[in-house]
C-alpha positions in Angstrom: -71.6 -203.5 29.3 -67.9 -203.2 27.5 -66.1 -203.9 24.7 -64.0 -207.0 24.4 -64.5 -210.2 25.9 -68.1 -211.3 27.3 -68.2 -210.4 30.7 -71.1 -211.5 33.3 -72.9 -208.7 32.6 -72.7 -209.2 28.9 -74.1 -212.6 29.5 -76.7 -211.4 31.8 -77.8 -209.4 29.3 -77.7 -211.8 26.6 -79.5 -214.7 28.9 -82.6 -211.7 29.4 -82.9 -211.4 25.8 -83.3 -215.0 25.3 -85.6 -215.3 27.6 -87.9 -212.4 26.5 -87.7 -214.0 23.1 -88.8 -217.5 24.7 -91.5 -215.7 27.0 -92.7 -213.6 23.8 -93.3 -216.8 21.8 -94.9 -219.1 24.0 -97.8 -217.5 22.8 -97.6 -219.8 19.4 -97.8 -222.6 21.7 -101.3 -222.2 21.5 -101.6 -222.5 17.9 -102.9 -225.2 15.3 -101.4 -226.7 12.4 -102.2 -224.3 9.4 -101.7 -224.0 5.3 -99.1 -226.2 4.3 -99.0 -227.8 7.0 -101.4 -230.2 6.2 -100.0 -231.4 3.2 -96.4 -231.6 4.3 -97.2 -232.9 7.9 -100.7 -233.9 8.9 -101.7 -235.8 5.9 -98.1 -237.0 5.2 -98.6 -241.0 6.2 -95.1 -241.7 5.2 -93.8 -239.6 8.0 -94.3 -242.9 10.2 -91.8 -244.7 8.0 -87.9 -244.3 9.1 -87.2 -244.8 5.6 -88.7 -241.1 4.9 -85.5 -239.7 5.6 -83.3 -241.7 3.3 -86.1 -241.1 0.9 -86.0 -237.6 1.5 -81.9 -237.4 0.6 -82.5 -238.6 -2.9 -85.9 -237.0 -4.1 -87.3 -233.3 -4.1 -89.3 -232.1 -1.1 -92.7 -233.0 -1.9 -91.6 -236.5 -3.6 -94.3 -238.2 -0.9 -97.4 -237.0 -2.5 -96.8 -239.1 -5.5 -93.4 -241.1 -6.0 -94.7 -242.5 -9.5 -94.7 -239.1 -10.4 -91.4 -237.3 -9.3 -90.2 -234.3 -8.8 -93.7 -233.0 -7.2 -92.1 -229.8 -6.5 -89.0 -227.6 -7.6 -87.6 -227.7 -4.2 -84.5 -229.9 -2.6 -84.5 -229.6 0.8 -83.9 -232.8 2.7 -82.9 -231.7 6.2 -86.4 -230.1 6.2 -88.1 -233.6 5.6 -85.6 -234.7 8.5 -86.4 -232.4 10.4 -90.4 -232.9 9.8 -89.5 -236.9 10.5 -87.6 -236.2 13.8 -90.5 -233.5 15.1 -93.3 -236.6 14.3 -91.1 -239.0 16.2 -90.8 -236.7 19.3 -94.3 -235.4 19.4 -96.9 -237.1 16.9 -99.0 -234.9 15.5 -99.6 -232.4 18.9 -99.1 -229.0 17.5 -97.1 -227.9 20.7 -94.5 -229.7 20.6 -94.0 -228.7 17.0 -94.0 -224.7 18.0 -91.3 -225.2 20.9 -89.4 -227.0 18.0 -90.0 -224.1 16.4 -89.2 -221.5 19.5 -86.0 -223.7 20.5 -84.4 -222.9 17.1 -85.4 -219.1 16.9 -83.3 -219.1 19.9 -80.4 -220.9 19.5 -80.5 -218.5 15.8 -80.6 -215.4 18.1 -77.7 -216.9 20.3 -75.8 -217.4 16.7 -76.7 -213.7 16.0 -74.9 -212.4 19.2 -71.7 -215.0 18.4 -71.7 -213.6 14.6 -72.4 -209.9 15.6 -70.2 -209.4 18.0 -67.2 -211.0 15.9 -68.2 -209.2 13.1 -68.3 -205.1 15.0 -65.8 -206.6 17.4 -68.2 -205.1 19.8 -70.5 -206.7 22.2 -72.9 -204.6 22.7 -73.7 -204.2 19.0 -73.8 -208.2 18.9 -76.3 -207.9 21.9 -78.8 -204.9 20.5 -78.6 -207.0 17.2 -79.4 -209.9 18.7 -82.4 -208.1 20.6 -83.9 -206.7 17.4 -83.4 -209.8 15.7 -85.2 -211.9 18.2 -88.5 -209.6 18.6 -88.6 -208.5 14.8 -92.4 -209.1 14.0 -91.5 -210.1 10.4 -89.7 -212.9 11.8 -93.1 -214.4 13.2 -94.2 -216.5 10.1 -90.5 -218.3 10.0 -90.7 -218.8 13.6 -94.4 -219.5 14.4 -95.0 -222.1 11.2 -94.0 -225.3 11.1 -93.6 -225.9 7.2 -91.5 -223.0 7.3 -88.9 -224.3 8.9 -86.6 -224.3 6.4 -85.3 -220.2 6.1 -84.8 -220.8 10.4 -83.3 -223.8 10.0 -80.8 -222.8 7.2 -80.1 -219.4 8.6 -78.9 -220.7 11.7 -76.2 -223.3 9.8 -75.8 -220.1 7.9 -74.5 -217.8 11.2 -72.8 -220.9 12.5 -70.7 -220.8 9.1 -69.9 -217.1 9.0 -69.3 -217.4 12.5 -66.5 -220.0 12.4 -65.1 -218.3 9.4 -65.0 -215.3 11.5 -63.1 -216.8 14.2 -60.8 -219.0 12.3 -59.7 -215.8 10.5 -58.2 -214.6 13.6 -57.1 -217.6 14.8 -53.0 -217.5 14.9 -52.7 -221.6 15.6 -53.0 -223.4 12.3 -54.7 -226.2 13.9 -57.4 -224.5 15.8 -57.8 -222.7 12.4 -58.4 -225.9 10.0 -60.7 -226.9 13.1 -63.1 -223.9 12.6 -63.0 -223.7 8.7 -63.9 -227.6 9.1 -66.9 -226.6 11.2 -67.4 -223.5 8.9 -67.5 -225.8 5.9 -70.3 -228.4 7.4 -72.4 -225.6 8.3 -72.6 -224.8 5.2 -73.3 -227.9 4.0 -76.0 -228.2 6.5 -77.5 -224.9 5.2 -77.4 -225.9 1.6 -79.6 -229.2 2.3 -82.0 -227.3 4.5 -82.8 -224.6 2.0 -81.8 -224.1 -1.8 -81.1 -220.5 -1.5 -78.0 -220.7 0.9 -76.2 -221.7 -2.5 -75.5 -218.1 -2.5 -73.6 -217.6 1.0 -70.4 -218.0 -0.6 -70.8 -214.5 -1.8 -70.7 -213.0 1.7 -67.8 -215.3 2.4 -65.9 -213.3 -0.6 -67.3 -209.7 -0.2 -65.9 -209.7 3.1 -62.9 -210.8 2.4 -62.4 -208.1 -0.4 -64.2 -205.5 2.0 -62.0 -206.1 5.2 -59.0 -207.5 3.3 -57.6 -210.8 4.9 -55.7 -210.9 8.6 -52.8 -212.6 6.8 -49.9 -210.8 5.2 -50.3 -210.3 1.7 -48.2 -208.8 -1.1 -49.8 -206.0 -2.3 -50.9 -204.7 1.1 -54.4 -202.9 1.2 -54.4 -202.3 -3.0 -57.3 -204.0 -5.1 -55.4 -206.8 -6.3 -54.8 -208.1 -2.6 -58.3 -207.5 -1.8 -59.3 -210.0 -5.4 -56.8 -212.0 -4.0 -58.0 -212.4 -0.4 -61.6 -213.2 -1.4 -60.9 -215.7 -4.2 -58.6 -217.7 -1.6 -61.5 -216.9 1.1 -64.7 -218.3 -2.1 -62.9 -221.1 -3.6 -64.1 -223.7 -1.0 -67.1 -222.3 -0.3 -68.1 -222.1 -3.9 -66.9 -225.8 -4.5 -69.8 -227.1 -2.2 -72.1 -225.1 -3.2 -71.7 -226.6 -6.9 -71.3 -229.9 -5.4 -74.7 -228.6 -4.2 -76.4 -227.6 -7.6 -74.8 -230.6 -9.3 -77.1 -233.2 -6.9 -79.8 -230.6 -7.2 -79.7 -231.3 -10.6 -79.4 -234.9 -10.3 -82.5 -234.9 -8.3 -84.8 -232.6 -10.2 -83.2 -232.7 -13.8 -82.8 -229.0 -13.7 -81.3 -226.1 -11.4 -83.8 -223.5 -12.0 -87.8 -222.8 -14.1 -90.5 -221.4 -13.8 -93.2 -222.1 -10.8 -95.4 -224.9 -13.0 -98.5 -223.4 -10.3 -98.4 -219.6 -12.0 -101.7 -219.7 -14.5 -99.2 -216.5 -16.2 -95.7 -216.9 -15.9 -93.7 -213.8 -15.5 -91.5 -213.0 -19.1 -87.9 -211.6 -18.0 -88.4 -208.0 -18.7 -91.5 -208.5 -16.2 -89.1 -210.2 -13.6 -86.8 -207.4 -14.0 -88.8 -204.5 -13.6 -90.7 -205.8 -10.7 -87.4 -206.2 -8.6 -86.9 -202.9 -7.5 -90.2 -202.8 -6.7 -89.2 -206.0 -5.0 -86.8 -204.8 -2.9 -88.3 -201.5 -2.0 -91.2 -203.9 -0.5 -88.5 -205.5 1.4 -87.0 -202.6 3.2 -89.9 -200.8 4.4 -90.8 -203.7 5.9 -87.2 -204.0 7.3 -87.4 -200.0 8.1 -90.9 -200.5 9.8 -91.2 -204.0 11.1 -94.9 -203.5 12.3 -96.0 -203.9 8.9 -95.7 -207.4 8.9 -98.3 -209.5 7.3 -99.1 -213.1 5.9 -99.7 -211.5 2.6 -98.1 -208.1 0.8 -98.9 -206.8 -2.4 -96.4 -206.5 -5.6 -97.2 -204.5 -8.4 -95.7 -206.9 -11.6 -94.1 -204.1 -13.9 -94.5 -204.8 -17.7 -93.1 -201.6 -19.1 -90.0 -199.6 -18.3 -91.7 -195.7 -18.2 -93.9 -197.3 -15.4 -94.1 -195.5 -12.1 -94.3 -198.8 -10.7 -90.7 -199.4 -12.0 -89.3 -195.7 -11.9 -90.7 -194.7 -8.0 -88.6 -197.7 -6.8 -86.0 -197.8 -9.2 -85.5 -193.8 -8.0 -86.1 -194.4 -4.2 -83.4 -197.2 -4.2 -81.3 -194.7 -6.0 -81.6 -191.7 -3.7 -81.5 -194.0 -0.7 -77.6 -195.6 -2.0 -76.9 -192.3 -2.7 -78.1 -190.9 0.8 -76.0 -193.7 2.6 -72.7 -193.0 1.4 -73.1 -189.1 1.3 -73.8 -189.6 5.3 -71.6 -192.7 6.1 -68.8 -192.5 3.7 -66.5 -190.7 6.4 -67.9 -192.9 9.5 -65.0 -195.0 11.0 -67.5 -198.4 10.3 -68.2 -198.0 7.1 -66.6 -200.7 5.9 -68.7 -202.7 8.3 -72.0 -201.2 6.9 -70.9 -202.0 3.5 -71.2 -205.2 4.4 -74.2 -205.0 6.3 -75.5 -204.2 3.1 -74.3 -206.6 1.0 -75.4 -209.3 3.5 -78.6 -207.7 2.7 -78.5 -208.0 -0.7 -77.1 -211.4 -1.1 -79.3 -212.8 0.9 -82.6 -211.6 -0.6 -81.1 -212.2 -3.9 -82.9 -215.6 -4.7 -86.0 -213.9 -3.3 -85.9 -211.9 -6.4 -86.3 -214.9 -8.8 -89.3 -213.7 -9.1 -90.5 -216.3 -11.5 -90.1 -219.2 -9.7 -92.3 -218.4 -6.6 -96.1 -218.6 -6.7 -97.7 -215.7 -8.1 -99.3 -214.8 -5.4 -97.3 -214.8 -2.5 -94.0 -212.6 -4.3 -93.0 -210.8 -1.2 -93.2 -213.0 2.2 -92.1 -212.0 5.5 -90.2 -215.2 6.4 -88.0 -214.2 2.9 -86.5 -212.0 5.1 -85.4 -213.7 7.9 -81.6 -214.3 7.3 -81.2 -210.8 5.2 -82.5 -209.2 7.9 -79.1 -209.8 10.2 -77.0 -207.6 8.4 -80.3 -205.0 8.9 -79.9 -205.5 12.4 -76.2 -205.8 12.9 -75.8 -202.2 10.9 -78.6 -200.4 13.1 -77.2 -201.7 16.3 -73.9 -200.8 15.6 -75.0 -196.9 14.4 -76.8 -196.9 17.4 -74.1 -198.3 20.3 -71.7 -195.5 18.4 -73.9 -193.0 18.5 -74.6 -193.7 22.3 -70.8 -193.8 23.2 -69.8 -190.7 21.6 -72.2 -188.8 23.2 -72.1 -190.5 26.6 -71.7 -186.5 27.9 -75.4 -185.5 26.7 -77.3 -186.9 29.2 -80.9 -185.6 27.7 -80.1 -187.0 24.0 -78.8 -190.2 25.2 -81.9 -190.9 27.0 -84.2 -189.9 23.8 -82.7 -192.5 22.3 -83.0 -194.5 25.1 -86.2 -194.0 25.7 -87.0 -194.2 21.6 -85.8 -198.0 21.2 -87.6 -198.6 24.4 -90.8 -197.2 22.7 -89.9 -199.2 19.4 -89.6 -202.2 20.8 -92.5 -202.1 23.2 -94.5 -201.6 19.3 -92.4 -204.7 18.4 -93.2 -207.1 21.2 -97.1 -206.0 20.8 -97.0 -206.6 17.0 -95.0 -209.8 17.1 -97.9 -211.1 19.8 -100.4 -209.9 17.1 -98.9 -211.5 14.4 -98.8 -215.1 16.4 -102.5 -214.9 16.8 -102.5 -214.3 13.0 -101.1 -217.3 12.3 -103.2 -219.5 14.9 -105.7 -221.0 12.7 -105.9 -221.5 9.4 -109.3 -219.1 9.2 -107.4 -216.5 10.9 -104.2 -216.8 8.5 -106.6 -216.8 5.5 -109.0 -213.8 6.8 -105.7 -211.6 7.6 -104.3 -212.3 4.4 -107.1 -211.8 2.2 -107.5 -207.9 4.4 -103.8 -207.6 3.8 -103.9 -207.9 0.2 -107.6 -208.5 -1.1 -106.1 -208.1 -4.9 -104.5 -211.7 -4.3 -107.3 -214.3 -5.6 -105.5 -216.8 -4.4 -105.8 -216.0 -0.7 -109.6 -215.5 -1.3 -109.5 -219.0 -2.5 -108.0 -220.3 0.4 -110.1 -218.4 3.1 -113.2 -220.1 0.9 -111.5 -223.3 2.2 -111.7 -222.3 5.3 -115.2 -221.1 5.3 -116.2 -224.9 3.6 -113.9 -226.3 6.4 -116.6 -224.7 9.1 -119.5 -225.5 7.0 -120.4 -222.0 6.1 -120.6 -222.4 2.4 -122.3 -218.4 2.1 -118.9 -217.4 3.1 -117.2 -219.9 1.1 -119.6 -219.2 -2.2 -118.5 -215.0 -1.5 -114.5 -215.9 -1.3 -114.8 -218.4 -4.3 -117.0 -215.8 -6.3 -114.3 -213.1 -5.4 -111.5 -215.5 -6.2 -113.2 -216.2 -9.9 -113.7 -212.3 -10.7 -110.1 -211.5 -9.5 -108.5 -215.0 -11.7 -111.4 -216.8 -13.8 -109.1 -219.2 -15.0 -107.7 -221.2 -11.9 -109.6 -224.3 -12.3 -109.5 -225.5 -9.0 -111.3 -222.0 -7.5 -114.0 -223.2 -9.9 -114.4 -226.6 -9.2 -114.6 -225.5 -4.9 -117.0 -222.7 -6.1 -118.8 -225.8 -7.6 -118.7 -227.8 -4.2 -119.7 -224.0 -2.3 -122.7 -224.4 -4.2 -123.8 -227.7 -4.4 -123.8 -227.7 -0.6 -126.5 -224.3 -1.0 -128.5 -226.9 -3.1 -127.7 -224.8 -6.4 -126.5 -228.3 -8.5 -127.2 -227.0 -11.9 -124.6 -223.8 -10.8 -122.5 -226.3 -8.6 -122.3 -228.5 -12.1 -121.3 -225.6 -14.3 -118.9 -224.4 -12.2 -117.2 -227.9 -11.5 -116.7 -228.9 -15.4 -115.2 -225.2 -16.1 -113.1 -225.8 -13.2 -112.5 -229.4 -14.6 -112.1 -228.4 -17.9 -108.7 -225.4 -16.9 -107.4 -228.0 -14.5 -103.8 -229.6 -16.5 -104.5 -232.6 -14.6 -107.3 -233.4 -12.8 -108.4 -236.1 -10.1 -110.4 -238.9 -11.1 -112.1 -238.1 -7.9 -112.8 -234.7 -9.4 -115.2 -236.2 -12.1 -116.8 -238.5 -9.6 -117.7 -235.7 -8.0 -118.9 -233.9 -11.0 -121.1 -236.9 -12.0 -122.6 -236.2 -8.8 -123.8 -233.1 -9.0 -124.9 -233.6 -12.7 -127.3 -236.2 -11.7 -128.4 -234.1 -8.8 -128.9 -231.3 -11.2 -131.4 -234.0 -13.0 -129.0 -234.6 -16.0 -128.5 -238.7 -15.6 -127.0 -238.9 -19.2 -124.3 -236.6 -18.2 -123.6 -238.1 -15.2 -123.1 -241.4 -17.0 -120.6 -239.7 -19.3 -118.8 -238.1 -16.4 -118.7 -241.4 -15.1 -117.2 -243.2 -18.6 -114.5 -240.2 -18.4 -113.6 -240.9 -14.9 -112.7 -244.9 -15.6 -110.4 -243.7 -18.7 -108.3 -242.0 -15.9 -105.4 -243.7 -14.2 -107.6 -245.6 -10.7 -110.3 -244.4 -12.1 -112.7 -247.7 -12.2 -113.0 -247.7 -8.4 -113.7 -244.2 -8.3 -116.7 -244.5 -10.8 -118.2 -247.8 -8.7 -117.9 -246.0 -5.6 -120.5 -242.8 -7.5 -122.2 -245.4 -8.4 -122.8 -246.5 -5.6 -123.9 -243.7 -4.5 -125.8 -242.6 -7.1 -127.8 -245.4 -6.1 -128.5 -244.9 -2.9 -129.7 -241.5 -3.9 -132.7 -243.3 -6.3 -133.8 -245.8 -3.6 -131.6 -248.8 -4.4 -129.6 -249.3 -1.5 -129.6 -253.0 -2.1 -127.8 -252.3 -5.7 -125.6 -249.9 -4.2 -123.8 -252.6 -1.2 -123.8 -255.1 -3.8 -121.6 -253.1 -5.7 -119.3 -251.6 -3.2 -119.4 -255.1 -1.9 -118.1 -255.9 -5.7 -115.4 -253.2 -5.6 -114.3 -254.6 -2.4 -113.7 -258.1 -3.0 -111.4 -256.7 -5.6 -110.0 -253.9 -3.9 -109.8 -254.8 0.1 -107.9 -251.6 1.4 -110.1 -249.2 -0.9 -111.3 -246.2 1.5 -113.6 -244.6 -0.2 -115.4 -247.9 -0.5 -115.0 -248.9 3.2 -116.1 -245.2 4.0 -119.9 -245.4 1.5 -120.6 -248.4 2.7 -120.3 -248.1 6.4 -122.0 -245.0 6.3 -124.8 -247.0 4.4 -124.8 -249.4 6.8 -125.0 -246.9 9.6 -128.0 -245.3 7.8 -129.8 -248.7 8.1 -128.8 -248.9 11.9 -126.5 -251.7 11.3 -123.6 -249.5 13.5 -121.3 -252.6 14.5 -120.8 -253.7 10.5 -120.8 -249.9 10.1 -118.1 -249.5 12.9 -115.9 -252.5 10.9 -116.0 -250.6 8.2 -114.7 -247.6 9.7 -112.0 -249.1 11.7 -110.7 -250.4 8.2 -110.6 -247.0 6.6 -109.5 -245.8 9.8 -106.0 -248.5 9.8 -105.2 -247.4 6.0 -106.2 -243.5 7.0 -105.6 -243.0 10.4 -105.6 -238.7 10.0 -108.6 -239.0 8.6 -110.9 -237.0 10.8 -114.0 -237.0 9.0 -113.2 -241.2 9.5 -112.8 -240.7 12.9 -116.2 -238.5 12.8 -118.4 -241.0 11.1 -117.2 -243.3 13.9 -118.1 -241.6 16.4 -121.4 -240.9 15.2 -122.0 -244.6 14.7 -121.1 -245.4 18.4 -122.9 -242.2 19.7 -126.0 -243.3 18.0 -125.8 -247.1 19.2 -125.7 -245.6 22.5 -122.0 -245.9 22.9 -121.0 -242.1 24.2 -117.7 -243.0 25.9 -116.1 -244.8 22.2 -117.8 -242.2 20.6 -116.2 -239.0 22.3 -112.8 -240.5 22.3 -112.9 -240.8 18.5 -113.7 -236.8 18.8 -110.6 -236.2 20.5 -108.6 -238.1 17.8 -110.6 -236.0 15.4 -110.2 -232.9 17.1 -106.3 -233.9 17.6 -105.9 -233.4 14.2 -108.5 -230.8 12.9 -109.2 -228.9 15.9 -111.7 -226.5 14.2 -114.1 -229.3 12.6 -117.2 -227.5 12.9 -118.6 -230.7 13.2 -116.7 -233.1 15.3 -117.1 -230.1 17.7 -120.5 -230.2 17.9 -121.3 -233.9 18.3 -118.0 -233.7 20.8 -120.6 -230.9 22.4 -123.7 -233.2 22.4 -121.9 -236.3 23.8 -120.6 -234.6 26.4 -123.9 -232.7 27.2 -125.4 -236.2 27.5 -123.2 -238.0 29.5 -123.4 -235.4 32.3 -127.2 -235.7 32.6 -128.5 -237.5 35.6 
């Protein structure tokens, strides 16, 4: 390989290592739709509608769960909702075409990483070593292997394409070509800014390298400081306009720029915030420094008081390590270039640090780290290229190294394959977080979710439990404790726990208290459960949710007459009601009335069609009417979209057992 223009070799090279990176990844092929997923893509019926995307311009990322209510989340990020609409449109709700989404923009990023690389050392094969590490960086995995995470990929890549136009149109001599590539540098951007709301910062990297390599056009004032102010104002100023053309529809959108995550049960004060950074940004290095460590989940110690080794270790180690680097590079011919390497670095994780406005318990996430990590890359790359070619004569040393980053990555590609697997099902995300960081109740929370979601409620009553010791005030963890043990048949426990977790909750579902009338009459208390039920029908819809309990409170004292009558009642008012549609077929069905059963599902089915517990109940009303081949092709739809359901995989088991019996 040479320096200078990309040769065939150069490009052989750099097809290999996008291929590897394709071949690597495949592996997430196999994977399910996991975590936020759900909420942002399964469950999201408004996908279906073109309209979501003009929707999507104007509102704040989440504005689907409930438009009455808006924002529903501190987020603006509407080429991510695009980008969700485009991905249904092309492949439904199969998971693999959403991973080779996924796979076919981690490579054009790594192709963007070679352009940018090479432009920036004005070497190649420092823009192909980067591009190598970059692509097969384990830490990348959650950014590349999630759908929901689209958004640091997605803005990283308009990101490179910016600094890479800007790179070119600096030495650009035509004045044409050069207004052609800021142009493209500029929409980028833009495109960057509306995919994720902490790109508003790239202008910085725009100006610090403009002050740290000075500007290719003639300048009074040659090299001095003034030229170098000079150079990066007149390289910012456009940059910076956007990005407050940016913050100003941010604004206009949420009705504010920046607060507190509303989710954190104890929001961080700013002396916390500011402790913890270092702390912060150690976290991020080592796992920069020893990409193996990558997990779903990492563990921050919050700082609350300045002679805390938790603040001083850090605040020292960062210290020592600044110091280190320009004791050891300050004579090195490119240290201008790792100057910048490091301020790419720091720019980049910058929001990352506002610490406050992330959930409390995921502080320090891999994908964080996915765009800060280029200048990582393109500095280590570049050390080691230099290193190689100035000792081309020592045969034995140059093949160490050789054979080291053969070794490392080798580590790399094996860790990266683990940490697909890791992220292949929402038990296995859960379980690996929870044994990355079992400190974080909120992961123990989740992984009780997934233990209800395969109807093992001891494992779900253990993760709830541990959730509650570890953070006894997060209401929901109570109220799914409650559900954990109402399904053990411990009602006056599941009851308790429910109303606590009812009682913390800011705003909970009428649904909620439907569900705690339940178990309160199950527990033997009927009066309570009446009075849950005269709360629930003070709360907004809340009438239909109390008739449906009702309803189903009947049916558990004997009066199944009493309870059609009035879901029958609640119907005639309410035609599209689910929940309604949903009781009463699976009354109906319990009476062996399967083809007024089945119209009852099919209705709740057309108002919920990724619904698979609908699509369950269906198929055990045509199984059990003798109907195996209706009723295993509602298991596939079932399956389609909850491909774990403990259940649907079990009758899917049965049906198919049957229908191969002579």
């Amino acid at each position: 390989m040479t320096r200078g223009a990309l040769d065939s070799r150069a490009r052989a090279w750099l097809a290999a290592i996008l291929a590897a990176t394709a071949a690597v990844y495949t592996i997430s092929l196999g994977n399910h739709f996991v975590y936020d997923d759900f909420d942002l893509i399964v469950n999201n019926a408004r996908l279906a509608d073109w309209g979501f995307i003009w929707k999507s311009l104007v509102n704040d990322a989440r504005w689907f769960n409930d438009p009455s209510h808006l924002p529903q989340s501190v987020y603006y990020r509407p080429l991510q909702n695009v980008w969700f609409a485009l991905n249904f449109h092309l492949f439904g709700l199969n998971p693999i075409g959403w991973h080779a989404a996924m796979i076919a923009l981690q490579l054009l990023t790594v192709w963007l990483v070679f352009r940018a690389a090479s432009m920036l050392a004005n070497d190649n094969n420092t823009g192909l070593l980067a591009a190598a590490m970059f692509a097969l960086m384990p830490i990348h995995a959650e950014a590349v292997v999630w759908p929901s995470a689209v958004a640091p990929p997605l803005a990283a890549a308009f990101q490179l394409a910016a600094f890479d136009a800007y790179l070119r149109s600096q030495r650009d001599g035509d004045p044409r070509e050069r207004l052609r590539r800021m142009t493209l540098s500029m929409a980028s951007f833009a495109g960057a800014l509306f995919s994720y709301d902490s790109a508003v910062v790239f202008p910085a990297v725009i100006g610090f390298h403009a002050f740290i390599f000075g500007s290719n056009r003639k300048v009074q004032g040659g090299d001095s400081l003034a030229s170098r102010l000079s150079a990066a104002v007149g390289a910012i100023w456009p940059y910076a306009l956007e990005s407050c053309a940016f913050l100003a529809m941010r604004y206009w959108v949420l009705g504010f720029i920046n607060r507190a995550n509303p989710e954190n049960l104890h929001p961080l004060t700013a002396a916390e915030i500011a402790l913890s950074i270092p702390g912060a940004i150690a976290a991020y290095l080592t796992l920069l420094a020893m990409p193996w460590r990558a997990a779903p989940a990492h563990r921050l110690e919050i700082v609350g008081r300045i002679d805390s080794l938790g603040f001083l270790l850090p605040a020292a180690g960062l210290l020592a390590l600044c110091g280190g680097a320009f004791f050891v590079l300050r004579r090195h011919p490119h240290r201008r270039l790792y100057l910048f390497c490091g301020t790419w670095f720091a720019v980049a994780i910058g929001p990352m640090l506002n610490l406050g406005a992330l959930f409390g318990g995921d502080l320090i996430q891999d994908r964080y780290l996915y765009l800060a990590s280029f200048g990582f890359c393109v500095m280590v790359a570049d050390l080691a290229v230099t290193f190689l070619c100035q000792n081309e004569s020592l045969a034995n040393v140059v093949n160490v190294v050789r054979v080291g980053i053969g070794a490392l990555a080798i580590v790399c590609v094996a860790e990266l394959i683990r940490m697909q697997h890791v992220w292949h099902d929402d038990f296995s995300l859960n379980a690996s977080a929870v044994a990355a960081n079992p400190g974080a109740w909120a992961w123990h929370n989740r992984l009780g979710m997934s233990f209800l979601g395969r109807s093992d409620y001891l494992g779900a009553r253990r993760e709830f439990e541990a959730a509650k010791n570890l953070e006894p005030n997060d209401g929901r963890n109570r109220y799914n404790l409650g559900l954990a043990l109402s399904h053990l048949g411990d009602m006056s426990g599941a009851a308790r726990e429910m109303a606590a977790g009812l009682d913390l909750m800011k705003s909970p579902p009428a649904s909620a208290y439907a569900d705690l009338a339940l178990a309160v009459d199950a527990a033997g208390d009927s009066h309570e459960a009446e009075t849950a039920l005269a709360r629930v029908e003070k709360l907004p819809g809340g009438t239909d949710f109390a008739d449906v309990a009702r309803a189903q409170l009947l049916v558990r004292h004997g009066d199944t007459t009493g309870a059609v009558q009035e879901l029958s009642a609640l119907l005639a008012r309410d035609p599209n009601n689910p929940k309604a549609l949903t009781t009463l077929g699976a009354i109906l069905s319990s009476e062996h009335r399967y083809d007024e059963a089945l119209a009852m599902y099919r209705r709740a089915i057309e108002i919920a069609p990724r619904d698979e517990q609908l699509h369950y109940l269906a198929a055990l009303a045509f199984y059990r009417s003798g109907r195996a081949a209706n009723a295993l092709e509602e298991c596939k739809i079932a399956l389609a979209i909850a491909p774990e359901n403990p259940d649907v995989l079990a009758l899917s088991a049965k049906i198919e057992q049957a229908m191969a019996a002579p």
